[in-house]
Kinemage of the C-alpha trace (Angstrom):
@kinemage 1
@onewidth
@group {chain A} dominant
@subgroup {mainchain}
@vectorlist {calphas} color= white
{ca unk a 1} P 156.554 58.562 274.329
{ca unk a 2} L 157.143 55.468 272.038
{ca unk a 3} L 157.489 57.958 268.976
{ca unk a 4} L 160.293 59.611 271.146
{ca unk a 5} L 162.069 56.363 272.108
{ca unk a 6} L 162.096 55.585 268.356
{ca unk a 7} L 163.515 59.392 267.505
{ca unk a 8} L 165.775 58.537 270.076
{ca unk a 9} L 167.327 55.655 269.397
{ca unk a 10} L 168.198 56.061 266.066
{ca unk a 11} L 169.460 59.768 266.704
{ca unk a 12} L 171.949 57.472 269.203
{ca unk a 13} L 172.489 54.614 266.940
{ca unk a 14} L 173.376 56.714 264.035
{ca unk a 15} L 175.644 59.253 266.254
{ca unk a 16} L 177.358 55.971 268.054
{ca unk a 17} L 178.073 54.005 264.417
{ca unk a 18} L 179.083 57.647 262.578
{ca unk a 19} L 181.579 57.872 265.334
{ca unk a 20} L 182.761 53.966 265.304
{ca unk a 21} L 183.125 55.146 261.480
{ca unk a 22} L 184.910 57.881 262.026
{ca unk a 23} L 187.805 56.043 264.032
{ca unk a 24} L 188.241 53.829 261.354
{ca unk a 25} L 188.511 55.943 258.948
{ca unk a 26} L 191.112 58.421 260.374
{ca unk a 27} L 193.422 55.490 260.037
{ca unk a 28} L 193.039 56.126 256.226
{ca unk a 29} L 193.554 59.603 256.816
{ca unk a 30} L 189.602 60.433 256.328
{ca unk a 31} L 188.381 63.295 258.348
{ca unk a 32} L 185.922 62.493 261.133
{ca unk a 33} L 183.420 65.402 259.557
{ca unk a 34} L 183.141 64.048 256.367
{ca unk a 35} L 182.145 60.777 257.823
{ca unk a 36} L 178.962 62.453 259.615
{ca unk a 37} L 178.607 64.860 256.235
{ca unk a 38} L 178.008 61.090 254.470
{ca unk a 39} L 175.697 59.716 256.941
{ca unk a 40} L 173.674 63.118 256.762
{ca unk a 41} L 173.032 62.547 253.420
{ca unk a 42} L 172.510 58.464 253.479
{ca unk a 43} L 169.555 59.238 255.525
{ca unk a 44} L 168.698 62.730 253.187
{ca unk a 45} L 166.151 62.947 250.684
{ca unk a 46} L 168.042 60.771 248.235
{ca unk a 47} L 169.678 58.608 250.482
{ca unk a 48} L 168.298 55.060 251.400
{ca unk a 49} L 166.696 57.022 254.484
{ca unk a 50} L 164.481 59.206 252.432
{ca unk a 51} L 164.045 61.996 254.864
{ca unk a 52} L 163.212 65.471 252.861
{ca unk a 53} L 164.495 68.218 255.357
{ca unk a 54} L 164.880 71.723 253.790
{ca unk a 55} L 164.854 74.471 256.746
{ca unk a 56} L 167.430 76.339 255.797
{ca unk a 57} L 166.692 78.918 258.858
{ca unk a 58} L 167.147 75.926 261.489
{ca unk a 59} L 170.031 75.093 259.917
{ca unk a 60} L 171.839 78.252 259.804
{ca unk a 61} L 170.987 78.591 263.610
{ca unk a 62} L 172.425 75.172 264.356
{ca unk a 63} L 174.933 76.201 262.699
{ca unk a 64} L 176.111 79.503 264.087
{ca unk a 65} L 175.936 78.455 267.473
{ca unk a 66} L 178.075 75.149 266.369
{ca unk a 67} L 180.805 77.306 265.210
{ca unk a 68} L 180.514 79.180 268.520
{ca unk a 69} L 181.532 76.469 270.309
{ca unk a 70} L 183.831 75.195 267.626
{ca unk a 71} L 186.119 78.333 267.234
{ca unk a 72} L 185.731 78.616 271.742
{ca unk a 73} L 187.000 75.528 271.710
{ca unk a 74} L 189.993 76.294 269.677
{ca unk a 75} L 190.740 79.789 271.418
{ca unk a 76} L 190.837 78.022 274.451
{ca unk a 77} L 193.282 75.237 273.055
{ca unk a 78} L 195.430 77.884 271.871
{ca unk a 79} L 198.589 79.062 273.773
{ca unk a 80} L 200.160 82.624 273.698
{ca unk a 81} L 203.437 81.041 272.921
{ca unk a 82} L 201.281 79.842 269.509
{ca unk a 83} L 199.798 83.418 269.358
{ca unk a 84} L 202.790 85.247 269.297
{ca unk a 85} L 204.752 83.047 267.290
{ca unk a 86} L 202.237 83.169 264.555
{ca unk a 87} L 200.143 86.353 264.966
{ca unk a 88} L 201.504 88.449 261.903
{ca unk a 89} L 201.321 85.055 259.349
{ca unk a 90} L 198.001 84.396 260.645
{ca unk a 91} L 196.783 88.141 260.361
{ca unk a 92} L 197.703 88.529 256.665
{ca unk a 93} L 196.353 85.136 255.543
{ca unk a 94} L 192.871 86.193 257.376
{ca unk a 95} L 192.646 89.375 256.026
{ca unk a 96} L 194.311 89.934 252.509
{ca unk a 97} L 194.225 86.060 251.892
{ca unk a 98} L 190.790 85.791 252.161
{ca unk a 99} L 189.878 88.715 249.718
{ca unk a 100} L 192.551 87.108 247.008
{ca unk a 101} L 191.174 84.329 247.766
{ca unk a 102} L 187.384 85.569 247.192
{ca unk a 103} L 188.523 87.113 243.887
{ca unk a 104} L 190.154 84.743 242.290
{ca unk a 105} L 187.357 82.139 242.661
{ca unk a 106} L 184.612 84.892 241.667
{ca unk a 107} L 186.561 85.690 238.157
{ca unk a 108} L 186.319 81.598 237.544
{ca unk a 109} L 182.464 81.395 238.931
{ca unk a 110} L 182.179 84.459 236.649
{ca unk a 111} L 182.635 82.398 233.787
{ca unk a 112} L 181.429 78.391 234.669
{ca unk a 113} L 178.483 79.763 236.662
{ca unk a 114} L 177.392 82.866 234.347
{ca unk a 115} L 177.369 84.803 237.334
{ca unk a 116} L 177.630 88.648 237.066
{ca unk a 117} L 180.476 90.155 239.597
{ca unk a 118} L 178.712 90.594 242.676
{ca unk a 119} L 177.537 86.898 242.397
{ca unk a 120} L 180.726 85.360 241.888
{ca unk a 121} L 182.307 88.147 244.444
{ca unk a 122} L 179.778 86.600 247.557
{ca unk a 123} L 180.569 83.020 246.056
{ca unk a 124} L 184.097 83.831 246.456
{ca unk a 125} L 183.707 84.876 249.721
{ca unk a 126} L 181.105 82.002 250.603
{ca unk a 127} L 184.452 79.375 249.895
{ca unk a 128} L 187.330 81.617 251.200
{ca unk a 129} L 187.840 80.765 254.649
{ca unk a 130} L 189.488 77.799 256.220
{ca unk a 131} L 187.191 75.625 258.862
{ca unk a 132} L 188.585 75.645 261.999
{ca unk a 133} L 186.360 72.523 263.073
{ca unk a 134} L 188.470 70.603 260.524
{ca unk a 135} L 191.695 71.997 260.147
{ca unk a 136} L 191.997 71.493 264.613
{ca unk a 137} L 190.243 67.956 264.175
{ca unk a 138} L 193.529 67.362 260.898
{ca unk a 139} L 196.321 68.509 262.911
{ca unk a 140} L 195.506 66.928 265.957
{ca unk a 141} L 195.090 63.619 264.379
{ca unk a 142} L 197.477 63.510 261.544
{ca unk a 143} L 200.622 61.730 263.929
{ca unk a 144} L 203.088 63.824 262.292
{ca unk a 145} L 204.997 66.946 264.193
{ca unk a 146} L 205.058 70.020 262.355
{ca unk a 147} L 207.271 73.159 263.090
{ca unk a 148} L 205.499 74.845 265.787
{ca unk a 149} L 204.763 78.524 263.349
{ca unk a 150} L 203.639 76.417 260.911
{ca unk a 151} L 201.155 74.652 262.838
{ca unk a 152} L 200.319 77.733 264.903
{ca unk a 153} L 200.012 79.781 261.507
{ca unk a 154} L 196.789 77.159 260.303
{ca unk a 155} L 195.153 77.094 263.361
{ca unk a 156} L 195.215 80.755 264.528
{ca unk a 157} L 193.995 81.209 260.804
{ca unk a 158} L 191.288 78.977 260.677
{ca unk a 159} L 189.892 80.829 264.034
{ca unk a 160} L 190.358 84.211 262.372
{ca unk a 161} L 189.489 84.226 258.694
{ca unk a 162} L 186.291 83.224 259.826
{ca unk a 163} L 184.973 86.933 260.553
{ca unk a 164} L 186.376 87.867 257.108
{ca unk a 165} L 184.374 86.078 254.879
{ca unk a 166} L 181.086 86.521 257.113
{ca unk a 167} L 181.910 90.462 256.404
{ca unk a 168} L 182.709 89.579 252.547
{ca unk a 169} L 179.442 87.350 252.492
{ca unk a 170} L 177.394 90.210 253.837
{ca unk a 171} L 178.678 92.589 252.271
{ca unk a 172} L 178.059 90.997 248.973
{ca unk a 173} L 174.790 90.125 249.824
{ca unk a 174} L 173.760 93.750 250.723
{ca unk a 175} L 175.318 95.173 247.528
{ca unk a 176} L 173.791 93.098 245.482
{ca unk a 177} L 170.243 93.874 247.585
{ca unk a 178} L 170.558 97.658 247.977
{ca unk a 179} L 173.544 98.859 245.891
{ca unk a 180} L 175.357 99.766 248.781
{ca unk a 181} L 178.565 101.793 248.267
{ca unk a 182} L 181.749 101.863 249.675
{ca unk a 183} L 180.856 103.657 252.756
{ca unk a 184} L 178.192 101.265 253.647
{ca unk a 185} L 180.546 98.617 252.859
{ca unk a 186} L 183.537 100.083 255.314
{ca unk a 187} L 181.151 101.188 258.090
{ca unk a 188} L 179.469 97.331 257.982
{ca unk a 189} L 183.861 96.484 258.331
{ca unk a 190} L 184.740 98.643 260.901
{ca unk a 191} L 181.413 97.464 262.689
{ca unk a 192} L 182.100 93.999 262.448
{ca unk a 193} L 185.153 94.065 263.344
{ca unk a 194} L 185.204 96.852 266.130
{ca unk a 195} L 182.340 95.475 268.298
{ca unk a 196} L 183.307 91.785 267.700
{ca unk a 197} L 187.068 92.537 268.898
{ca unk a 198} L 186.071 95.150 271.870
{ca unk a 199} L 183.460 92.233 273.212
{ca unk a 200} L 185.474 89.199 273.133
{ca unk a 201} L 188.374 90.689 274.882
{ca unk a 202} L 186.496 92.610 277.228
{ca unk a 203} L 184.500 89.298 278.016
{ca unk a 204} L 187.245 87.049 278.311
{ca unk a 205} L 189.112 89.241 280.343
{ca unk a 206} L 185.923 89.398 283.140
{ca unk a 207} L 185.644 85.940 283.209
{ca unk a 208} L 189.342 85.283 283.587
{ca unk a 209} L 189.654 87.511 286.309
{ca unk a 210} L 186.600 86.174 288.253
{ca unk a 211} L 187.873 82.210 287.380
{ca unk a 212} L 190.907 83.255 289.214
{ca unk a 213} L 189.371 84.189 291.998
{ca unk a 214} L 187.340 80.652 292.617
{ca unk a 215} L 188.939 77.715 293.987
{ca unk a 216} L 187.692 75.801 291.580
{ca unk a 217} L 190.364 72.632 290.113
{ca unk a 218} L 190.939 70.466 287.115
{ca unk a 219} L 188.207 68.095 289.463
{ca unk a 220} L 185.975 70.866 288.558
{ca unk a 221} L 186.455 70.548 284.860
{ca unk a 222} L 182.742 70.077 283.685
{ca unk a 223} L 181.940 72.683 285.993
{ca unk a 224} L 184.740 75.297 284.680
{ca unk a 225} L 183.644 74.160 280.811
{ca unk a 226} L 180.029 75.553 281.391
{ca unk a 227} L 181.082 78.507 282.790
{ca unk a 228} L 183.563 79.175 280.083
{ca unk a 229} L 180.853 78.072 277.302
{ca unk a 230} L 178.144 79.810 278.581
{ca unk a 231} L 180.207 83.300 278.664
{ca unk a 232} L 181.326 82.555 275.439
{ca unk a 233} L 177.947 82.259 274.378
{ca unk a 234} L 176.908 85.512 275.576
{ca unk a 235} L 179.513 87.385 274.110
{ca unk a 236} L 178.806 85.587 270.453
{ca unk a 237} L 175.150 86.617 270.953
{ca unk a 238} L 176.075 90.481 272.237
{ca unk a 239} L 178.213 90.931 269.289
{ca unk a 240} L 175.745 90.226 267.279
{ca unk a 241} L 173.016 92.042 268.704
{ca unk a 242} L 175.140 94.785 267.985
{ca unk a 243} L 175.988 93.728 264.729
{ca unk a 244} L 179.516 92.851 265.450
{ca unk a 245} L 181.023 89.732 264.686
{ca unk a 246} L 180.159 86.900 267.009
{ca unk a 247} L 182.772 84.644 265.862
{ca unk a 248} L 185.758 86.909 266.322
{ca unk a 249} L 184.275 87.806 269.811
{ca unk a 250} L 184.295 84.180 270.689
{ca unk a 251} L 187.372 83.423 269.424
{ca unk a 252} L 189.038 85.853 271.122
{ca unk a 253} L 187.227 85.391 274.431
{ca unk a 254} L 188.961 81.931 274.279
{ca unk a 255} L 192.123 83.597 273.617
{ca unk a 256} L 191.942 85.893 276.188
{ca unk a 257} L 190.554 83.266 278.781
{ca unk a 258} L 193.458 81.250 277.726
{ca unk a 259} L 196.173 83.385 278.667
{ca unk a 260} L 194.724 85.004 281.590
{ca unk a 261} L 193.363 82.079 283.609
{ca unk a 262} L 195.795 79.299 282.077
{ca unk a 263} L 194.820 76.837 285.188
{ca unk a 264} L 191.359 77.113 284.654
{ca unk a 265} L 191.278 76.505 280.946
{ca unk a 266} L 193.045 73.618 281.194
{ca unk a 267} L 190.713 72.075 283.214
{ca unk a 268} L 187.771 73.109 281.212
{ca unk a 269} L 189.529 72.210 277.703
{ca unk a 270} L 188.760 68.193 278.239
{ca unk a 271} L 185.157 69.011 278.408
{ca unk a 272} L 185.056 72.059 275.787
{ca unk a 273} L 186.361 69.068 273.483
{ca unk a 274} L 183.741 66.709 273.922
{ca unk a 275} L 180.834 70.003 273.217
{ca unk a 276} L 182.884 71.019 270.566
{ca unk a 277} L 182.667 67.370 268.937
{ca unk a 278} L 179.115 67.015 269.784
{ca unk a 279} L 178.545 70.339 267.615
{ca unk a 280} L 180.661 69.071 265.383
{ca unk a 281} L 178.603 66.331 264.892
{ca unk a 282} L 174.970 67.955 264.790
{ca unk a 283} L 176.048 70.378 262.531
{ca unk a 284} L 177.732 67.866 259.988
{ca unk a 285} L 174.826 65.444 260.208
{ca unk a 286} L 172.638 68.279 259.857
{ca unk a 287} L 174.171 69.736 256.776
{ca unk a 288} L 174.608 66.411 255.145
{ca unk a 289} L 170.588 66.055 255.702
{ca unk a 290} L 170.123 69.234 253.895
{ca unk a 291} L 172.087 68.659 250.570
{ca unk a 292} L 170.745 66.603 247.783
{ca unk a 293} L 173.134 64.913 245.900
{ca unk a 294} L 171.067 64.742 242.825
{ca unk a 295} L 171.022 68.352 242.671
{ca unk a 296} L 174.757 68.605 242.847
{ca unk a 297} L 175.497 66.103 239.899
{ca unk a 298} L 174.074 68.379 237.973
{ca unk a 299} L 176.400 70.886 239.080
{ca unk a 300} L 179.556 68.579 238.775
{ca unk a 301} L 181.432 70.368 236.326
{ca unk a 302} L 181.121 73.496 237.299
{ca unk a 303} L 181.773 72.980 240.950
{ca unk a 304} L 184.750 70.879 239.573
{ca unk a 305} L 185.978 73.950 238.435
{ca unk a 306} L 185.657 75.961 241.353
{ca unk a 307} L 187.435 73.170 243.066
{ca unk a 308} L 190.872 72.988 241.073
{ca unk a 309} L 190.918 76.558 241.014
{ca unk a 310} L 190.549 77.141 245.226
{ca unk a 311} L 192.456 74.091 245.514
{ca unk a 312} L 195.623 74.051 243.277
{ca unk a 313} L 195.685 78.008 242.518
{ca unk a 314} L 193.585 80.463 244.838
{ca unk a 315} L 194.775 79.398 248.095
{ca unk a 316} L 198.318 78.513 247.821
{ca unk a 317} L 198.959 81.796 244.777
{ca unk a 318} L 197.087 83.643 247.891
{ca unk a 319} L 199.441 82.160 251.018
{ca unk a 320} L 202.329 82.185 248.521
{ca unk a 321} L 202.086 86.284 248.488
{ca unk a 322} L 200.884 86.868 252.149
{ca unk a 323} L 203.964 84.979 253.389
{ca unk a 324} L 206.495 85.820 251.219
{ca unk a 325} L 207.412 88.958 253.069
{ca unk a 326} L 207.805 86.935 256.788
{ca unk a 327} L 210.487 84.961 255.159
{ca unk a 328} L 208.728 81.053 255.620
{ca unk a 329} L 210.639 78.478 253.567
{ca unk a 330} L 209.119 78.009 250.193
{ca unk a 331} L 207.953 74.209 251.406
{ca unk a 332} L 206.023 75.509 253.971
{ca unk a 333} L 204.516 78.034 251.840
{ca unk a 334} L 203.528 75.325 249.919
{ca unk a 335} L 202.097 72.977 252.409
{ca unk a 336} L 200.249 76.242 254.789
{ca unk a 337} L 198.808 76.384 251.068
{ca unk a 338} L 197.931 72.786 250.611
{ca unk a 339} L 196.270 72.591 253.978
{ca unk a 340} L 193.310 75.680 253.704
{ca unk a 341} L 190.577 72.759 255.007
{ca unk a 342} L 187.254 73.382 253.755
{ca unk a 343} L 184.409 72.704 256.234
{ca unk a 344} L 181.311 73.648 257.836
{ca unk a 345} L 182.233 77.403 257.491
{ca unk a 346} L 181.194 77.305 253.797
{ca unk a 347} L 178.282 75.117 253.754
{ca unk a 348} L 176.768 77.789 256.675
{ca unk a 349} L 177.428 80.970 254.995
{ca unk a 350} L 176.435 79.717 251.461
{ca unk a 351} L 172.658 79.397 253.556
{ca unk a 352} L 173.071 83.319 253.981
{ca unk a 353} L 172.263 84.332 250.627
{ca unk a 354} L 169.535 81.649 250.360
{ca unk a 355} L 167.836 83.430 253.153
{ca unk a 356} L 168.261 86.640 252.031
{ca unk a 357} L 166.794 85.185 248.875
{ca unk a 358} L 169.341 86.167 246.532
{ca unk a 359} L 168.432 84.828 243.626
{ca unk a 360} L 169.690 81.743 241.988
{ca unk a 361} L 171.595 81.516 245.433
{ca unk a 362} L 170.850 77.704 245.619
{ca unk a 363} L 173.571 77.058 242.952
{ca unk a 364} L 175.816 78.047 246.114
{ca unk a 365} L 174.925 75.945 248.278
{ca unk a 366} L 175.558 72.707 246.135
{ca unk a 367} L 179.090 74.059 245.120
{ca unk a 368} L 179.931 75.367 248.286
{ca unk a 369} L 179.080 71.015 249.628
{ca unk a 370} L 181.167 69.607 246.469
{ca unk a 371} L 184.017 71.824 247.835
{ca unk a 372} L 183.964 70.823 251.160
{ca unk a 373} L 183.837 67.118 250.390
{ca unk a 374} L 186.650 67.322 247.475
{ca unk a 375} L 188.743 69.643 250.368
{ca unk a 376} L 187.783 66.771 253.286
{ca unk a 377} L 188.736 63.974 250.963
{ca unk a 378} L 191.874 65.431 248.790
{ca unk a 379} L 193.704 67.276 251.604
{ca unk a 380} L 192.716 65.558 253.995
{ca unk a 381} L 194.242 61.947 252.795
{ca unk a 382} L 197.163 63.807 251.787
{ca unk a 383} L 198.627 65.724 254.560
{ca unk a 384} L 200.921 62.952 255.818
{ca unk a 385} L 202.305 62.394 252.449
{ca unk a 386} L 202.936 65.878 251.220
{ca unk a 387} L 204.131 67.150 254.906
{ca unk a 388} L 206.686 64.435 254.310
{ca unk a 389} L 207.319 65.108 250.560
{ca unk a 390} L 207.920 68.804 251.506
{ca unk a 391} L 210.195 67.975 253.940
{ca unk a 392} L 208.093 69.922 257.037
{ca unk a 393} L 207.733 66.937 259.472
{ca unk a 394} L 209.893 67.569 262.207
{ca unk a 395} L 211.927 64.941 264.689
{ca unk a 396} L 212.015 65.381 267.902
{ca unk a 397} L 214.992 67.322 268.815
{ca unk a 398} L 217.411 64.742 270.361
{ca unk a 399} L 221.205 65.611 271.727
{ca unk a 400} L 223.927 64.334 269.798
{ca unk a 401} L 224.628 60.616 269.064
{ca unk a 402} L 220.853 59.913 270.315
{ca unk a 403} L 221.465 59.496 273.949
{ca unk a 404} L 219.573 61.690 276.679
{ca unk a 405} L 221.474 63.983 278.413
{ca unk a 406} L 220.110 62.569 281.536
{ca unk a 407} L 218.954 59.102 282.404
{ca unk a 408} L 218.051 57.031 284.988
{ca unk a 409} L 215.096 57.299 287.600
{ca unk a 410} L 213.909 60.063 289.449
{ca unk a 411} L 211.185 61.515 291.322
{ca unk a 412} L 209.788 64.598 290.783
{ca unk a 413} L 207.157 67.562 292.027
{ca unk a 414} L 203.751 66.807 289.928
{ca unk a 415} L 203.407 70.855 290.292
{ca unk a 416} L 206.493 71.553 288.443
{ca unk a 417} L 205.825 73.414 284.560
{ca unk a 418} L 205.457 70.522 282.088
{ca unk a 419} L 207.514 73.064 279.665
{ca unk a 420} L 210.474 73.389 281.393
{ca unk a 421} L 210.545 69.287 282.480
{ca unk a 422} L 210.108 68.149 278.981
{ca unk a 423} L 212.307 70.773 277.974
{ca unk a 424} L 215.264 69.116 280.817
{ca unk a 425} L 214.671 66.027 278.974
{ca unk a 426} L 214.819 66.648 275.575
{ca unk a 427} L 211.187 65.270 275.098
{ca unk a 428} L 208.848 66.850 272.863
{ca unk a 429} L 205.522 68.828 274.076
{ca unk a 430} L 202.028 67.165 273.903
{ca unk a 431} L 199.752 69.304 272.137
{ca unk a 432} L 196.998 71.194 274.365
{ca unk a 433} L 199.148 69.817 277.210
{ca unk a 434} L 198.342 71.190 281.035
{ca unk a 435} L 200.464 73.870 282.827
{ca unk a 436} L 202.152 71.469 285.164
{ca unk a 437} L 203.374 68.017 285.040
{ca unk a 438} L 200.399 66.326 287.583
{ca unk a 439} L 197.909 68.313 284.768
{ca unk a 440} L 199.757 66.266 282.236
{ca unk a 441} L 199.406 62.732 283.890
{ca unk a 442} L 195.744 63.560 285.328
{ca unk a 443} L 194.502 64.360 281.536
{ca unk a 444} L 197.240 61.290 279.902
{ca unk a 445} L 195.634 58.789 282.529
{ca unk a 446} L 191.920 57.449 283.007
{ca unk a 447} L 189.770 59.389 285.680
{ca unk a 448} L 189.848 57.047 288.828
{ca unk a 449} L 193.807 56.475 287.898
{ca unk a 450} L 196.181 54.340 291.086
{ca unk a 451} L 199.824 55.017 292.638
{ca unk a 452} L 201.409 52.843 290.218
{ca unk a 453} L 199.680 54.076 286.589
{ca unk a 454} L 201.846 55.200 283.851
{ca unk a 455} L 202.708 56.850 280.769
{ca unk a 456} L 204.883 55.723 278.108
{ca unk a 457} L 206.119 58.910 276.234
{ca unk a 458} L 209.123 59.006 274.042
{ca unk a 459} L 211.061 56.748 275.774
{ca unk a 460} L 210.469 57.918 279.041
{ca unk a 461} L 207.990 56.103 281.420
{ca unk a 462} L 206.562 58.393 284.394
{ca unk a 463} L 204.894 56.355 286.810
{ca unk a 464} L 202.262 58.314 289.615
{ca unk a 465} L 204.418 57.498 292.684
{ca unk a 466} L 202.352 59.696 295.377
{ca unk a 467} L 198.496 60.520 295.305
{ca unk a 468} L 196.589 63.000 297.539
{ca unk a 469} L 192.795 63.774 297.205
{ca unk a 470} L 193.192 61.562 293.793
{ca unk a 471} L 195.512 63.748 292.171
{ca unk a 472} L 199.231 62.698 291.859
{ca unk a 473} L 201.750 64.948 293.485
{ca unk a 474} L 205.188 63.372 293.057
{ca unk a 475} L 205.682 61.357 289.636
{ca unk a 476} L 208.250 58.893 289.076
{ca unk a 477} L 210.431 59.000 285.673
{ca unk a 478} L 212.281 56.182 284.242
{ca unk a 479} L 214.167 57.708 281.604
{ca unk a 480} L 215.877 55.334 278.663
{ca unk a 481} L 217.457 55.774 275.455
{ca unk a 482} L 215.770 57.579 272.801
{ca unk a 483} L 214.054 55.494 270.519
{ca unk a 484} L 213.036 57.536 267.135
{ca unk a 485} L 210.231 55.176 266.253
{ca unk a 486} L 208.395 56.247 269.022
{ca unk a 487} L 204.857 56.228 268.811
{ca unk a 488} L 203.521 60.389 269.003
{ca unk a 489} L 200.817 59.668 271.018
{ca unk a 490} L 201.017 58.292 275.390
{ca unk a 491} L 199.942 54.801 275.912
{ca unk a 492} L 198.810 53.684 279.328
């Protein structure tokens, strides 16, 4: 037991400091993962902690079943307002995105790397998805308001490219195995794709209908989340026993939960975020234990490569032509483009090939890491500054001459849509926010919160005049001038 209590305590300090970390430096703009992908590797083989750690097939596990919960997470966060605003944009930069995307970094590996073309094709495809762990984690955090299809577009992405470039990666790994032709290759798609769609809806729909038939609340919430992570679970796992793809079928089992039990996914989305930032974390530290930075300097130059090219010509030459059709502005073009985060989705499927034992496949792994931290570091200090340079932040929507059409104070049903209220008052939407008002305050307020507690958003203060069974039922709204400066986020 004292061996465990050791293990144990500095699994907690390192998790508890990593985080403290991590706040600090998303005030710089630094992504949260890329502080736990440093502290992985501090206490790596050459880090100060000296650990060697080199199963690849633990990893990978940890892995997969991260991203489960990762992409549930985000299917659950998403609404269909985002779905259908964004569906088409999303579609094409998942599908034909990813292959341009895949080919234009395997002609450049093709060349730096010596590869032949079915290496540099499943390198490609290793580093041409978006992460959805850090593109949700970017947007959520970055304190600027983007147009809602723009936002919608990179997050609906980053859940669906996903499947993609696991079919591209396996694909390339079997044709370079077995020489397997194009009908291989289409039946592997259509597989893939087929059972991992059919399971994830089907699921989600079953466990929506049977969540609205419980009377369980928001009070419930850790309850709901383990009944809406353990589905999801089984559905990644039965897609894959079939050899579907389990990360479509979770995503969409999220979706589909989403829009057919609303109530009950809100109340299990504050707890799905915390297990989706605790796999977050594992997986990051994990990864970060794995690499060896001595073994990617000697890969800097060409993973260097591979970086401008995915970076300043693959992805946005690839969004530029998937988008151009759907008429988005050419700034946005440019900044969907900019932000294609790189994350825990490459690191993960570059340990595919290394398990297949594709040879020389180790090469990927270190590039596929020096991505991911260039991506974490470059895009991700940068988003405020180029959203604003490409003029895609958007103001709050305020009526003419800056005064509310309504103001005053005013008391109002806590069980009225949080939509159409902010809507009334010309105040702008929290993101992930509740169905009704009294979701909004309940999630915006500590647990435990008093008649009397408060939120501070945009100007207008609403105050939790009446409580029964500790949820608020009428709310209280002091509404003042708009102030522009106001802060994004609620302060209680």
């Amino acid at each position: 037991m004292h061996a465990f209590h050791l293990l144990l305590l500095a699994s907690g300090l390192l998790v508890f400091f990593s985080l403290l970390a991590g706040v600090f430096s998303a005030r710089l703009g630094l992504s949260f993962l890329l502080v736990f992908l440093v502290a992985g590797m501090l206490i790596g083989v050459d880090g100060p902690g000296g650990v060697r750690f080199d199963d690849t097939e633990m990893t990978a596990w940890v892995g997969n079943a991260a991203l489960a919960v990762i992409l549930l997470e985000g299917g659950i966060s998403t609404t269909m307002a985002s779905v259908r605003s964004a569906l088409r944009p999303a579609l094409l930069l998942a599908t034909v995105g990813v292959v341009l995307t895949a080919v234009m970094v395997g002609v450049v590996a093709m060349g730096v790397l010596a590869l032949d073309w079915r290496h540099a094709v499943l390198l490609g495809a290793v580093m041409a998805s978006t992460d959805a762990a850090a593109v949700f984690s970017l947007l959520r955090h970055a304190g600027i308001q983007l147009p809602e299809r723009v936002s919608s577009t990179l997050e609906l992405e980053s859940g669906l490219n996903d499947p993609m470039a696991v079919f591209l990666t396996l694909a390339a790994i079997a044709a370079i195995q077995s020489q397997a032709g194009g009908l291989e290759v289409a039946l592997l798609f259509v597989k893939q794709a087929g059972f991992g769609a059919a399971i994830g809806l089907a699921g989600g729909g079953a466990v929506a209908w049977l969540l609205n038939r419980m009377t369980l609340t928001a009070e419930h919430s850790g309850l709901l989340a383990l009944i809406v992570l353990s589905g999801g679970l089984a559905m990644f796992a039965m897609a894959g026993l079939v050899e579907g793809s389990g990360f479509l079928a979770v995503y969409l089992f999220g979706l589909r939960v989403r829009a057919r039990a609303e109530a009950a996914a809100h109340g299990a989305s504050s707890a799905l975020d915390g297990f989706a930032w605790a796999a977050q974390a594992s997986l990051f530290l994990l990864l970060g234990l794995l690499v060896s930075p001595r073994q990617m300097l000697e890969m800097a130059l060409p993973t260097l490569a591979v970086v401008g090219v995915l970076l300043f010509v693959a992805r946005p030459l690839a969004v530029w032509l998937c988008l151009a059709p759907l008429r988005f502005p050419a700034a946005q073009r440019l900044f969907i483009g900019w932000v294609g985060l790189r994350g825990a989705v490459p690191i993960v499927l570059a340990l595919f090939p290394l398990m297949a034992h594709v040879p020389g496949s180790y090469r990927f792994f270190n590039v596929a890491f020096g991505v991911v931290l260039a991506s974490l570091l470059l895009q991700g200090i940068s988003l405020r500054w180029v959203a604003h340079r490409l003029g895609v932040v958007e103001p709050p929507a305020l009526p003419a001459g800056g005064e509310r059409a309504v103001q005053g104070r005013l008391t109002l049903d806590a069980q009225l849509p949080l939509q159409e209220v902010f809507s009334f008052f010309q105040l702008p939407v929290p993101h992930n926010a509740g169905p009704t008002l009294g979701d909004w305050m309940t999630d915006a307020l500590a647990r435990g919160h008093a008649q009397g507690d408060g939120v501070d958003w945009h100007g207008a203060f609403f105050e939790v005049a009446e409580l029964a069974d500790g949820r608020a039922t009428r709310v209280g709204i002091v509404l003042r001038p708009r102030d522009p400066a106001a802060d994004e986020a609620p302060r209680t």
